[in-house]
C-alpha positions as CSV (number, residue, x, y, z in Angstrom):
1,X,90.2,71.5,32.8
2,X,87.9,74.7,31.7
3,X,89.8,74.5,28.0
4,X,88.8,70.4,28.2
5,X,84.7,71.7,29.1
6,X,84.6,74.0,26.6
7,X,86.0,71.7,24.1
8,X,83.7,69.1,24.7
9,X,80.6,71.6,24.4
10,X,81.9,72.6,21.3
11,X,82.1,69.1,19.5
12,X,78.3,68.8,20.5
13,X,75.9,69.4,17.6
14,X,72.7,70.9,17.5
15,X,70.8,67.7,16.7
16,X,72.1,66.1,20.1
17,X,70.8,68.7,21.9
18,X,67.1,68.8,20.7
19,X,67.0,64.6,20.8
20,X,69.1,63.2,23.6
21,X,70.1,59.7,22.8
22,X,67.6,57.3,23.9
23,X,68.6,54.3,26.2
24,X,69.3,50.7,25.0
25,X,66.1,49.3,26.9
26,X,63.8,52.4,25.1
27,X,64.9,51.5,21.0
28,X,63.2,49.4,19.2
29,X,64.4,45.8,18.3
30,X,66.1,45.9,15.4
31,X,64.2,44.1,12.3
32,X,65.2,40.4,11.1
33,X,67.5,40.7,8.1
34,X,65.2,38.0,6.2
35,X,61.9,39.6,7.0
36,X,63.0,42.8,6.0
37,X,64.1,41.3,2.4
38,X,60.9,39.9,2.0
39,X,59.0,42.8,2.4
40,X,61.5,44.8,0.3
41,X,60.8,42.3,-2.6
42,X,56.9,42.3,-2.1
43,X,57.3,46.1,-2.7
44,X,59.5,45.8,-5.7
45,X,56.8,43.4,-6.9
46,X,53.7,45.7,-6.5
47,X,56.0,48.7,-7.6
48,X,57.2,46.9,-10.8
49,X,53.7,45.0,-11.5
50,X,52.0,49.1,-11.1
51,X,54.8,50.7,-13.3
52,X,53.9,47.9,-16.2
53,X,49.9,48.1,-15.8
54,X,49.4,44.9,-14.4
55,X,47.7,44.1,-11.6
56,X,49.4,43.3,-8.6
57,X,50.2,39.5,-8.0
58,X,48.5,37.9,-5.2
59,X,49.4,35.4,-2.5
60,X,48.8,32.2,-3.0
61,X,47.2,30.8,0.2
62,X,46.5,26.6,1.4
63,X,43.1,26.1,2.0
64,X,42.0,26.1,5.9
65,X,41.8,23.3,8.3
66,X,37.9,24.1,8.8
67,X,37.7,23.6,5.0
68,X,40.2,20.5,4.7
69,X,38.2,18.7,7.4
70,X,34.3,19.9,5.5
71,X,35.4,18.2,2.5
72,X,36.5,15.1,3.9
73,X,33.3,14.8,5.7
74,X,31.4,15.2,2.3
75,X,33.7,13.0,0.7
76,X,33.0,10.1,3.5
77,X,29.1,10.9,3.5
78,X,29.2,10.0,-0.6
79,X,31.3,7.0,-0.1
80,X,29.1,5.7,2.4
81,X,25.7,6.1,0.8
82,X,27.3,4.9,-2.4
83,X,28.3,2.0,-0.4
84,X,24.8,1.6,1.0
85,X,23.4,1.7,-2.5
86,X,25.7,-1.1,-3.8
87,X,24.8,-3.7,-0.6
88,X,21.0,-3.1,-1.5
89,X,20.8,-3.8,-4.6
90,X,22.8,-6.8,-3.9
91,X,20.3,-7.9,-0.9
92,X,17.6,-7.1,-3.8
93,X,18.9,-9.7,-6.2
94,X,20.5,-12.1,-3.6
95,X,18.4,-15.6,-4.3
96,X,18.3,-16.7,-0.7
97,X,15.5,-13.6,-0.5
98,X,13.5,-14.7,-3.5
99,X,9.5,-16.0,-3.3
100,X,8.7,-19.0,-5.0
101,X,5.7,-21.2,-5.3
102,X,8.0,-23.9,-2.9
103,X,8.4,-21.1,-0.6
104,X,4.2,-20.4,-0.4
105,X,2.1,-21.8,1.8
106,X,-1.6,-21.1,1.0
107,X,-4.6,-22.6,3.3
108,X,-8.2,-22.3,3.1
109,X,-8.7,-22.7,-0.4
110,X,-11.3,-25.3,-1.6
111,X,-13.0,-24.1,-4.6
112,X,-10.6,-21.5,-6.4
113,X,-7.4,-23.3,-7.8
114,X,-4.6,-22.4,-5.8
115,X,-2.2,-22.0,-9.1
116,X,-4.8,-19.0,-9.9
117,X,-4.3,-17.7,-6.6
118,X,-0.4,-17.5,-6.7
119,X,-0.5,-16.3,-9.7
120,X,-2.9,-13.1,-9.5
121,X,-0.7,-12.8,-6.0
122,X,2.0,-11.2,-7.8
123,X,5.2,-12.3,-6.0
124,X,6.9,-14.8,-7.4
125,X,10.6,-14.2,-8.3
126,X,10.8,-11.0,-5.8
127,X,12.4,-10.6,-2.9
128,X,10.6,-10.6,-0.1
129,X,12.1,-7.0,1.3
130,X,9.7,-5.3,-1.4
131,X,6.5,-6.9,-0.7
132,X,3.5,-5.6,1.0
133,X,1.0,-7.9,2.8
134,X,-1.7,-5.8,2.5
135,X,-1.2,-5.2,-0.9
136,X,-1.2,-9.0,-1.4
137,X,-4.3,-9.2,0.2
138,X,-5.9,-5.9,-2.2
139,X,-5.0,-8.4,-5.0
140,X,-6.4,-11.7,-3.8
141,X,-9.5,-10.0,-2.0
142,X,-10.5,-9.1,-6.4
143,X,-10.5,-13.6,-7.1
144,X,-14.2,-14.4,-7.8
145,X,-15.0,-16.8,-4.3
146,X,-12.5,-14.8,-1.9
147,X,-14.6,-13.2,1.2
148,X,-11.6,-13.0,3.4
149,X,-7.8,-12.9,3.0
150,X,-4.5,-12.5,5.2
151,X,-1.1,-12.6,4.0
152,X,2.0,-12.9,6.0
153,X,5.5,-12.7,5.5
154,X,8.4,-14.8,6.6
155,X,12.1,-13.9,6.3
156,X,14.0,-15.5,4.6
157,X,11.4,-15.7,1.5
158,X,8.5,-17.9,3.0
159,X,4.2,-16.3,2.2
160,X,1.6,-17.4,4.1
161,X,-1.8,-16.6,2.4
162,X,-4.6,-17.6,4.6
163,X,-8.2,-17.3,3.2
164,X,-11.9,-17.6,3.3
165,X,-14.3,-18.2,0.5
166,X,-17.5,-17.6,-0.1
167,X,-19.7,-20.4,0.4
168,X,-22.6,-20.5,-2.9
169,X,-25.9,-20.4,-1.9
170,X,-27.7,-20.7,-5.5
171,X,-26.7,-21.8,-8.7
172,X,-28.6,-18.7,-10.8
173,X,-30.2,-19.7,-14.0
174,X,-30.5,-17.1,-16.1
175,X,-32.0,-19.2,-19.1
176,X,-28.6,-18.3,-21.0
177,X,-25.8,-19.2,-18.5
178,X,-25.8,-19.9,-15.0
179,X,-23.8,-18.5,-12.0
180,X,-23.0,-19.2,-8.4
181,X,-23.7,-16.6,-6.0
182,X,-23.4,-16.4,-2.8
183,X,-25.4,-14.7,-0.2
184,X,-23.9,-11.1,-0.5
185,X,-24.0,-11.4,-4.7
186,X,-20.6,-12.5,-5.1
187,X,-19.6,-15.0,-7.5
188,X,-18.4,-18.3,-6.5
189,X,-16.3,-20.9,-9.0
190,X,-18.6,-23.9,-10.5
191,X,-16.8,-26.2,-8.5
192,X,-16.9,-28.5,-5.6
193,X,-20.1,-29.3,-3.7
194,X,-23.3,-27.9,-5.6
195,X,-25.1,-25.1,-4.2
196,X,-28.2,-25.8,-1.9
197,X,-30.7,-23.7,-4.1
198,X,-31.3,-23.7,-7.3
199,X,-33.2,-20.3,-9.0
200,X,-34.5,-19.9,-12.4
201,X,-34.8,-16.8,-13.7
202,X,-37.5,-16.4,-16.0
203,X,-37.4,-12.4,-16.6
204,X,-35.3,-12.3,-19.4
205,X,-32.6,-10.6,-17.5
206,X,-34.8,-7.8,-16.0
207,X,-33.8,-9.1,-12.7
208,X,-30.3,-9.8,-12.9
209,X,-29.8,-5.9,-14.3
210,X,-31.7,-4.2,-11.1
211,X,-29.1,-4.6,-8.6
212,X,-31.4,-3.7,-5.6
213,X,-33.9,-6.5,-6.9
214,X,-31.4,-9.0,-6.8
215,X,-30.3,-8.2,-3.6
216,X,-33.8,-8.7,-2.1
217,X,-34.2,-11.3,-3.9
218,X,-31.2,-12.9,-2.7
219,X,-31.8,-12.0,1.3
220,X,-35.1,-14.0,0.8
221,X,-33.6,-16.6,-0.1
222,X,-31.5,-16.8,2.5
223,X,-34.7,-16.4,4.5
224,X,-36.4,-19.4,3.0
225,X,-33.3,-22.0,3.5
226,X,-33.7,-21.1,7.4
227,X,-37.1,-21.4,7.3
228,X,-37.7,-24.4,5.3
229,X,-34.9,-26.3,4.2
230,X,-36.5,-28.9,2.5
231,X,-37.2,-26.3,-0.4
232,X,-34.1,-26.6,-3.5
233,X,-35.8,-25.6,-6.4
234,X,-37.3,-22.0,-6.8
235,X,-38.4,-19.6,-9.8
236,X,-38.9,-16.3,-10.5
237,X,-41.1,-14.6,-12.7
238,X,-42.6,-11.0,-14.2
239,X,-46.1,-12.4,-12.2
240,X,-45.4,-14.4,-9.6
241,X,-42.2,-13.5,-8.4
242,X,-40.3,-15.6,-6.2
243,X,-42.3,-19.0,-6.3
244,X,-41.6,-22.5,-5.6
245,X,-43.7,-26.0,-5.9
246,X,-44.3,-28.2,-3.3
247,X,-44.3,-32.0,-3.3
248,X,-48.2,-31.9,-3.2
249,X,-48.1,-30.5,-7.1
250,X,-49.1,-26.5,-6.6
251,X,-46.7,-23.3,-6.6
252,X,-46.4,-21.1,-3.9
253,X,-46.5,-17.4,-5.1
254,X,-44.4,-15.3,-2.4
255,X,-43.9,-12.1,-4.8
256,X,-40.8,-9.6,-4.0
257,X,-41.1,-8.5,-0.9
258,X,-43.1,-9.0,2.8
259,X,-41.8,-11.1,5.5
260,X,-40.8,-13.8,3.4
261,X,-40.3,-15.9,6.9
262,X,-43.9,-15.3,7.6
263,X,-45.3,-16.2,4.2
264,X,-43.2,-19.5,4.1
265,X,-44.5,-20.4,7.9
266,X,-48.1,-19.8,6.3
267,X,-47.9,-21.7,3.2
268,X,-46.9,-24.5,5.4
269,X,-50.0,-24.7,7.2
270,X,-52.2,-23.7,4.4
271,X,-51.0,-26.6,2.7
272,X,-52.2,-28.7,5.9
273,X,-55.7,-27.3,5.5
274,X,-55.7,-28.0,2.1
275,X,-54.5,-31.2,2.0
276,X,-57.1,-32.2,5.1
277,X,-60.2,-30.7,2.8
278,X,-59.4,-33.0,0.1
279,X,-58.7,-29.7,-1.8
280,X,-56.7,-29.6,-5.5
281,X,-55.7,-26.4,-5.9
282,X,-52.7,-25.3,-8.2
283,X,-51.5,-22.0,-6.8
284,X,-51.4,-20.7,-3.0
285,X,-50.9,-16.9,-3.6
286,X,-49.3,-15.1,-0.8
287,X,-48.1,-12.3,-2.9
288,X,-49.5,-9.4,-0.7
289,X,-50.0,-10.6,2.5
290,X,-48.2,-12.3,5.2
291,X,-51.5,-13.3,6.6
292,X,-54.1,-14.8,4.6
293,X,-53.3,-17.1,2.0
294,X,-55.8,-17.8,-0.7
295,X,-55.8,-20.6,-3.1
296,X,-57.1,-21.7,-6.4
């Protein structure tokens, strides 16, 4: 038995007795036979690739999920608006949508021809997804005669223009042409029911080029049809200014300004005196004063 120790001790090497063998539970698992292939060839790779001067080959690698899933998206949002893009222009040009003059409906005009008005309207042939009322109305409002305009729109391509003209106050001789104006200075088409004064403008055109004249001018004569109706005809001149003549045979001389309401009211009864007296004279001249008329 001590010959068997001693035996054993002696086939012992020196290795086993500076690292006694570990346990079964304590080694480490021994490596897959496949993964340890692949690394061995990824190193023969790099090694060979290093030893001929290349650079080392790289992995190639399938993009991400995250990525995948961002470029759908995108590709989605372009087929979408694309999509979009198509179905309006469509709409656009669809002919159910389109204005035409059996489509408008306009009211309120007497004067201006309403063939005119379509016309400078601007909308026939479009669809009615690109007009504007309002800028129907900017277009109309610029017709000689229009004081107001509204324009509404109807799907599927039915206009309603709805507007007011100016009514003419005088018919403006100007010795060389005549105009209608109503009582703000706008013109008014010859046509229809004449005006209810008549002026003639014997200046020479001094009067029609000083705007604020002719706009005095004009807001007495609005003053003398409220005061007097009966007077139609009137004149102006370089002297006189705004006259008239009165059934009796003499002229009335009211000048520019004053309280034309006034002068008109005292005409009136100066005439009355006159005409009791027996009197012929062939101007009343109220010129510059609203309270004393004289005569000659």
């Amino acid at each position: 038995m001590a010959g068997r120790g001693k035996a054993k001790d002696a086939g012992k090497t020196e290795a086993d007795e500076v690292q006694p063998r570990q346990p079964a539970w304590r080694q480490p698992p021994a490596k897959p036979r496949k993964r340890a292939k692949q690394r061995t060839y990824s190193a023969t790779q790099r090694s060979a690739g290093s030893s001929r001067g290349q650079a080392p080959l790289k992995a190639l690698s399938l993009p991400g999920r995250d990525t995948v899933l961002t470029w759908l998206r995108a590709g989605a949002l372009i087929l979408a608006v694309a999509g979009v893009a198509a179905g309006l222009v469509y709409l656009l040009q669809w002919p159910l949508l389109k204005v035409g003059p059996h489509s408008t409906l306009i009211g309120g005009a007497k004067r201006i021809d309403t063939g005119a008005l379509y016309e400078r309207s601007e909308i026939d042939g479009r669809s009615i997804l690109v007009l504007r009322s309002d800028q129907i109305e900017a277009r109309l409002r610029e017709v000689p005669g229009v004081a107001r305009v509204e324009a509404h729109l109807r799907l599927p391509n039915q206009v309603i223009i709805d507007l007011v003209e100016h009514s003419p106050l005088v018919a403006w001789n100007a010795m060389t042409n005549t105009v209608w104006l109503a009582a703000d200075g706008a013109e008014v088409p010859q046509s229809g029911a004449l005006p209810p004064l008549q002026l003639v403008d014997q200046s020479g055109g001094r009067l029609m080029g000083n705007p604020a004249l002719k706009k005095l001018i004009l807001e007495n004569l609005v003053t003398l049809r409220e005061t007097n109706p009966e007077i139609s005809e009137l004149y102006y001149g370089d002297t006189q200014g705004l006259y008239y003549r009165t059934p009796q045979g003499w002229d009335v001389w009211l000048g520019e300004s004053g309280a034309m309401r006034d002068k008109v009211t005292l005409a009136m009864a100066a005439g009355r005196d006159i005409e009791r007296s027996g009197a012929r004279p062939r101007v009343i001249d109220l010129r510059h004063s609203d309270r004393k008329a004289m005569w000659w």
